[in-house]
C-alpha positions as CSV (number, residue, x, y, z in Angstrom):
1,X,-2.3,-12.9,-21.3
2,X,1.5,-12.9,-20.4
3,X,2.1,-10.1,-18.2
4,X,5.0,-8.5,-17.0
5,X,5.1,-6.8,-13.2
6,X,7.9,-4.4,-12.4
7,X,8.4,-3.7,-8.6
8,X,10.7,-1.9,-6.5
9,X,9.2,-2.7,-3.3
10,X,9.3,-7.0,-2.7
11,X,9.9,-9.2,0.2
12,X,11.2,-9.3,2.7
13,X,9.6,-5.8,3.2
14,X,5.9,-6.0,4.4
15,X,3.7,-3.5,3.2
16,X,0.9,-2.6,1.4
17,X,2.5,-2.5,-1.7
18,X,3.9,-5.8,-1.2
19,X,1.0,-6.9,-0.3
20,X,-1.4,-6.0,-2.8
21,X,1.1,-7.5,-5.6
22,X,0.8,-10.5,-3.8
23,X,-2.6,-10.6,-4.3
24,X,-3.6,-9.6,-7.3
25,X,-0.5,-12.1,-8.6
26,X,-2.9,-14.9,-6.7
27,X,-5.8,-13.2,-8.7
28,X,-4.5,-13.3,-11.8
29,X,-3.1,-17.0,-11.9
30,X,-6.9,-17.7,-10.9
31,X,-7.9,-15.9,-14.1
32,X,-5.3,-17.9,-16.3
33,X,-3.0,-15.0,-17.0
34,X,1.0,-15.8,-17.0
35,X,2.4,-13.7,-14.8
36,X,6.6,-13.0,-14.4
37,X,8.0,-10.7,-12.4
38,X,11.3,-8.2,-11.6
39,X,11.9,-7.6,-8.2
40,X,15.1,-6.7,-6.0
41,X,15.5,-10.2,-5.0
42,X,17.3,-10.6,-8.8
43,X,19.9,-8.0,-8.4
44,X,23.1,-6.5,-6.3
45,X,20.7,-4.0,-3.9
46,X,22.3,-1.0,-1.7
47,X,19.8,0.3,1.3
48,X,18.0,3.3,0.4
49,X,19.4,6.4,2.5
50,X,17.2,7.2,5.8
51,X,15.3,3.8,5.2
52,X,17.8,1.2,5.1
53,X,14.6,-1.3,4.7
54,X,14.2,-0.5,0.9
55,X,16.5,-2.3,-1.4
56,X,18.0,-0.2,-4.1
57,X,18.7,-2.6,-7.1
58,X,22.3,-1.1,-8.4
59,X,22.7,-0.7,-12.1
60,X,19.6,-3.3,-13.1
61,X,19.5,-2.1,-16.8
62,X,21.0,-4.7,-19.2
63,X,19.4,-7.0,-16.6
64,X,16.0,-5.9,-16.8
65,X,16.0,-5.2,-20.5
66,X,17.3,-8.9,-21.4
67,X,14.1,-10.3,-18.9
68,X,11.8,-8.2,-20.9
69,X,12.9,-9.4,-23.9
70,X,13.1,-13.2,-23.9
71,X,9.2,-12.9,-21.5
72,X,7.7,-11.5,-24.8
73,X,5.1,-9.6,-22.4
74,X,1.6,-9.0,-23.6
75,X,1.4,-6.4,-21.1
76,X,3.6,-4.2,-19.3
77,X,2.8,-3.0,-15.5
78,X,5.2,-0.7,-13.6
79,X,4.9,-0.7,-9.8
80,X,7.6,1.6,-8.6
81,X,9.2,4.7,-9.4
82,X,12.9,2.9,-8.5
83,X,15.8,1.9,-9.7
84,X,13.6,-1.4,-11.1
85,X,10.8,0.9,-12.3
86,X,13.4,3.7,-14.7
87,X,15.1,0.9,-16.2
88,X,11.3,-0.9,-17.1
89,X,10.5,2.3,-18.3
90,X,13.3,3.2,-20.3
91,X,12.7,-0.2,-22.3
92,X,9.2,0.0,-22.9
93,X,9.7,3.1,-24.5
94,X,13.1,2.8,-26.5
95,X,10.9,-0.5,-28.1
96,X,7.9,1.7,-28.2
97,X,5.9,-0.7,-26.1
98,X,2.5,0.6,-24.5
99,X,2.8,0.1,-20.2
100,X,0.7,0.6,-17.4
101,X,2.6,2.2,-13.3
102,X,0.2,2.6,-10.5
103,X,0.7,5.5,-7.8
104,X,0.7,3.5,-4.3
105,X,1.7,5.7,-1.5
106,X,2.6,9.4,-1.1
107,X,5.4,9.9,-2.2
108,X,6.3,13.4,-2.2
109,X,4.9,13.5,0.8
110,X,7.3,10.7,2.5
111,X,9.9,12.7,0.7
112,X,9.2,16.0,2.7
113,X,8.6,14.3,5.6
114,X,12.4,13.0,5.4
115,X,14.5,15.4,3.8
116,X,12.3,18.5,3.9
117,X,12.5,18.3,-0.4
118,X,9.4,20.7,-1.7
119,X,6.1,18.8,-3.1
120,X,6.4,20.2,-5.9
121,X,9.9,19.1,-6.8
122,X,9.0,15.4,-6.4
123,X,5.7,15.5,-8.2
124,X,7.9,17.0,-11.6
125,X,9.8,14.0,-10.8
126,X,6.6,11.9,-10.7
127,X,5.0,13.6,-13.4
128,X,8.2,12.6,-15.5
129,X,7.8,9.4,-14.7
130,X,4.3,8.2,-15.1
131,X,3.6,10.5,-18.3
132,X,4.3,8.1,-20.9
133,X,1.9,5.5,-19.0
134,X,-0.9,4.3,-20.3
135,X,-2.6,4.1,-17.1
136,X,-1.7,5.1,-13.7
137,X,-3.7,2.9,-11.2
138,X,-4.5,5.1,-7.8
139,X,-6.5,3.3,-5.1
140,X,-9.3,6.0,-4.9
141,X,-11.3,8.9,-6.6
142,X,-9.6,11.2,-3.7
143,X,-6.1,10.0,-4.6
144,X,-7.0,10.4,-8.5
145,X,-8.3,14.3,-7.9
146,X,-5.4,14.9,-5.8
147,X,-2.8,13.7,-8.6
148,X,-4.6,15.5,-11.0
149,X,-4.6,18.7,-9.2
150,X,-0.8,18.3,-10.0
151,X,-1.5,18.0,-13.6
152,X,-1.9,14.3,-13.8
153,X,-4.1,13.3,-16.8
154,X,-4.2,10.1,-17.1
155,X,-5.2,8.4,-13.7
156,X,-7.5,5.7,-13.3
157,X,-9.2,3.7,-10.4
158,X,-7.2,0.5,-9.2
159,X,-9.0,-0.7,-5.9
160,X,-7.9,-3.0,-2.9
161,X,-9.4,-6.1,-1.7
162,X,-8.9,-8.0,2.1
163,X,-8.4,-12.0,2.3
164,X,-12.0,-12.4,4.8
165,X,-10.9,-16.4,5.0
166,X,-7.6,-14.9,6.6
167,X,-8.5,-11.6,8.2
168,X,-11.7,-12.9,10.1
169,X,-13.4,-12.2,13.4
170,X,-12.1,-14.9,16.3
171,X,-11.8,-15.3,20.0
172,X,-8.2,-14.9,20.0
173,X,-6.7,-12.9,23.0
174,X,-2.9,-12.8,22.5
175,X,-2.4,-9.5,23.9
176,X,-1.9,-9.9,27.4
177,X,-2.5,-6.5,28.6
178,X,-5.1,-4.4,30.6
179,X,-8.3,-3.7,28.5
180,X,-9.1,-1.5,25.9
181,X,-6.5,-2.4,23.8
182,X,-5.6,0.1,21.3
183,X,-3.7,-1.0,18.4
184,X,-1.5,0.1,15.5
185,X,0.0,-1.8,12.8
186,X,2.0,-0.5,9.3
187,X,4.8,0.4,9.1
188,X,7.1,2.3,11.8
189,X,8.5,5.5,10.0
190,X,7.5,9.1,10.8
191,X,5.5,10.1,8.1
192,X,3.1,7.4,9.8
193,X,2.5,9.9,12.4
194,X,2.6,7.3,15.2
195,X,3.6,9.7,17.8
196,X,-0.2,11.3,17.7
197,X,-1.5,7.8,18.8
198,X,1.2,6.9,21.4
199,X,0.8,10.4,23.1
200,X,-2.7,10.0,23.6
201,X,-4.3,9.4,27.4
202,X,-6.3,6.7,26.8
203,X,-7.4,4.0,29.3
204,X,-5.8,0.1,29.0
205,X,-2.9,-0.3,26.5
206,X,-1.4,0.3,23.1
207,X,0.1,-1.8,20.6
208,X,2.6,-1.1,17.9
209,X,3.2,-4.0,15.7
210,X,5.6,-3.6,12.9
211,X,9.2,-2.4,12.5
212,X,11.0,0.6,10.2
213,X,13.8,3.3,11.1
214,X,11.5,4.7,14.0
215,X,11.0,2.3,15.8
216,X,13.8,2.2,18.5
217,X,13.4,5.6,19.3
218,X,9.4,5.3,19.9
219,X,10.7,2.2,22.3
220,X,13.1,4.5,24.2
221,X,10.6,7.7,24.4
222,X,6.9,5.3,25.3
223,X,9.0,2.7,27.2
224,X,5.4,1.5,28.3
225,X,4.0,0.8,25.2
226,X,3.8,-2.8,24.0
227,X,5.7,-3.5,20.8
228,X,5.9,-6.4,18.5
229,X,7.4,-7.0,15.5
230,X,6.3,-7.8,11.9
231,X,4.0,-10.7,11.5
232,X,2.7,-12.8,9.4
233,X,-0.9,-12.6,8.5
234,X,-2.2,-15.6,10.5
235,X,-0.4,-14.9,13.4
236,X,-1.6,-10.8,12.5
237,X,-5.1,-11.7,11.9
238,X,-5.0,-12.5,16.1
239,X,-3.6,-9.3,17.0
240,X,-6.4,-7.7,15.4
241,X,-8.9,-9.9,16.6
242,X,-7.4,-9.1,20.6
243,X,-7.8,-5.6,19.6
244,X,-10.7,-3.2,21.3
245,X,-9.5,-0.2,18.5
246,X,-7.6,-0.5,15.4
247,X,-6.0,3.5,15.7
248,X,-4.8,4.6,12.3
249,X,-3.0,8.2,13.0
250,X,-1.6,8.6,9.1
251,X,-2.0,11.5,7.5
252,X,0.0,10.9,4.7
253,X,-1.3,7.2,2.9
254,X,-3.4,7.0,0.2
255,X,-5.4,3.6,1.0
256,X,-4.3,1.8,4.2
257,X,-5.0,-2.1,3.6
258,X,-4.3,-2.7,7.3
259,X,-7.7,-0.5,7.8
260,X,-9.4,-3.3,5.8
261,X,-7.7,-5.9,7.6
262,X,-8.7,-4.9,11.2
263,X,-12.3,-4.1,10.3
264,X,-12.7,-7.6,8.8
265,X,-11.4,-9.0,12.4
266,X,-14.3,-7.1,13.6
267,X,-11.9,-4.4,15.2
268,X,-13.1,-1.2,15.0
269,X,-11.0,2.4,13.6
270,X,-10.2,5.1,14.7
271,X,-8.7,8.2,12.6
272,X,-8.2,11.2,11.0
273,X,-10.5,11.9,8.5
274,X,-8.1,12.2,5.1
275,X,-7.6,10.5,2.6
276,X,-7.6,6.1,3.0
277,X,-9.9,6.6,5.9
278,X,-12.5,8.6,4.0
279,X,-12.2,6.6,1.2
280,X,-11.8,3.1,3.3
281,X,-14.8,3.9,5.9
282,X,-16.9,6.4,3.8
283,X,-19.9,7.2,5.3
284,X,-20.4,3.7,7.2
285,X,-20.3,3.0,10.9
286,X,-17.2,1.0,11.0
287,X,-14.9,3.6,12.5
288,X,-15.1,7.1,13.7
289,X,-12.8,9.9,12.0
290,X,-12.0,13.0,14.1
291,X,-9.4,16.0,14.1
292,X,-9.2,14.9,17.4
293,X,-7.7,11.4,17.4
294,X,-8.4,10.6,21.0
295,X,-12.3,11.0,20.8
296,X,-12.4,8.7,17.8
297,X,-10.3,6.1,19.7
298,X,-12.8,6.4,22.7
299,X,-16.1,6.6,20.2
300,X,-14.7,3.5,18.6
301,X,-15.1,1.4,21.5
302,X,-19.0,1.2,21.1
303,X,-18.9,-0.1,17.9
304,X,-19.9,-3.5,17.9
305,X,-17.7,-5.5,16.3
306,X,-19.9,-6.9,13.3
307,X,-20.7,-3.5,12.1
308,X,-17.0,-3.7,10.9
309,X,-16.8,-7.3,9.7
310,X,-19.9,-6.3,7.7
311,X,-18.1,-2.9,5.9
312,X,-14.7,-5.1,5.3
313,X,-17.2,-8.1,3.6
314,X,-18.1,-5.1,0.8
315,X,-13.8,-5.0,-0.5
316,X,-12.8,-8.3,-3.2
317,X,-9.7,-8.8,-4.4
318,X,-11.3,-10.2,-7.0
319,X,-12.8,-7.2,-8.3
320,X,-9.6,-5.0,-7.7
321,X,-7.9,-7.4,-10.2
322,X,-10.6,-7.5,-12.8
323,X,-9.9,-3.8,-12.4
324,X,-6.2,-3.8,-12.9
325,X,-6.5,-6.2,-16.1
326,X,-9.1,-3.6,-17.5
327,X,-6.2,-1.3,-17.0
328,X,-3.7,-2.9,-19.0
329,X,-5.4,-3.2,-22.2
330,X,-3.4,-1.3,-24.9
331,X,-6.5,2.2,-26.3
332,X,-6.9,0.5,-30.2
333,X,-5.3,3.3,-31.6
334,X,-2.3,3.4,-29.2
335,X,-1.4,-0.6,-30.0
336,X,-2.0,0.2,-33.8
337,X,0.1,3.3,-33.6
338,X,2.9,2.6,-31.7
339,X,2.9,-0.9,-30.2
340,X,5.2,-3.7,-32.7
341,X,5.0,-7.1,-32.2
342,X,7.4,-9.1,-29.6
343,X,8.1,-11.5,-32.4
């Protein structure tokens, strides 16, 4: 199947969108599929406003519609509600073309967090937008209720997987720093919530590793925290590993791959219990989630460190890609009714 991907968010930004593309683009050559892409690497891009690390492709439309055209797509997936994502949309329904979008992250929430914009403004917005899908992929059931609670209808499960040859318990010991080590890793904005962890008392040292438009302020106000900057997943894989606690003080995501990541380094987690960590950790003994952050992070340190390899071994990209194909096959009567050949 030729498939078509549509995404706002691409490299250089690491993230959990990015990365689960990534992935399930590695998946899906596996499986034979022909996969193309549109990203923001293809087009003039502005910074987004309060997150200069988001590329805002400026007028994509002629661009994106002429790439649509000569791929001939069997399927059609929309990542992103941007710039990238309208103009997709716009196509696939001027040629009445059947297309799947996939809800990553919390929007309206991030919004709020920002600019103080209501919920409820942003989720019309959203509602507008995904609609006319055929699918909108969520990572979990908790995610799905919640979008449906603001009259979503047609939401389906889209999992996420961890790379256990990459992510993988070790004897690594690159933080050089006085024991426990508490750790967090995403990215550094402030609906993250990262102040929570860093104003904790805790014993040893924390660890921030990433970077976003909070980050020099949390250096100025926790000079003696320990920061590093955005890694790659080898060199990542042996933070984890050095790691006593994987502290994960969001609030606001709706997954959290770097909770998969740290478990399968054996590193234990430590959070609030909402949604990613429910979902993520469930009702297994690979982290501890408390209203109050600190005695998870101090619970967490007597979990021995296979408990969490073993809960990360039960996630396969694999399966979360089998998943999204499902996903994009055209309902019979939709592709009779609406869908004409590329030809």
């Amino acid at each position: 199947m030729k498939i078509m991907i549509v995404t706002d968010a691409w490299e250089p930004q690491v993230n959990g969108v990015v990365r689960t593309l990534k992935q399930t683009m590695h998946e899906l050559k596996k499986m034979g599929h022909e996969i193309d892409m549109i990203t923001p690497l293809e087009f003039k891009t502005l910074p987004c406003p309060t997150y200069p690390d988001i590329s805002l492709s400026l007028f994509p439309k002629k661009k994106v519609h002429a790439k649509m055209t000569s791929f001939k797509p069997d399927a059609i997936h929309i990542a992103t509600e941007g710039p990238l994502g309208i103009a997709a949309r716009a196509y696939a329904l001027k040629n009445k073309l059947p297309f799947s979008t996939a809800y990553h992250t919390r929007f309206p929430e991030y919004v709020k967090a920002r600019t103080g914009i209501p919920l409820a403004l942003t989720y019309k917005f959203l509602r507008w937008f995904h609609d006319p899908s055929l699918a909108v992929m969520a990572p979990t059931e908790v995610v799905i209720k919640d979008l449906q609670s603001y009259g979503f209808t047609n939401t389906v499960l889209w999992t996420r997987g961890v790379d256990l040859d990459i992510f993988k318990m070790q004897d690594a010991r690159v933080l050089e720093s006085d024991p426990p080590i508490f750790l967090y890793v995403g990215r550094v904005a402030v609906e993250k919530n990262i102040e929570a962890f860093l104003e904790l008392k805790l014993p040893g040292s924390k660890w921030v590793v990433g970077d976003g438009p909070a980050l020099e302020g949390l250096k100025e106000k926790y000079p003696h925290v320990n920061y590093l900057g955005v890694l790659q997943q080898e060199a990542l894989a042996e933070v984890y590993a050095s790691a006593d606690v994987f502290v994960f003080p969001s609030k606001t995501d709706t997954f959290g791959l770097v909770l998969l990541e740290a478990m399968a380094c054996g590193t234990p987690v430590a959070a609030y219990p909402v949604t990613g960590p429910i979902d993520v950790l469930g009702d297994s003994n690979a982290g501890v989630m408390s209203e109050d952050l600190q005695e998870a992070c101090l619970l967490a340190l007597r979990i021995p460190r296979e408990v969490a390899r073993q809960h990360a071994e039960k996630f396969s990209w694999q399966v979360a890609s089998e998943q999204f194909v499902e996903h994009l096959k055209p309902k019979e009567s939709h592709t009779t009714a609406t869908s004409p050949s590329f030809a």
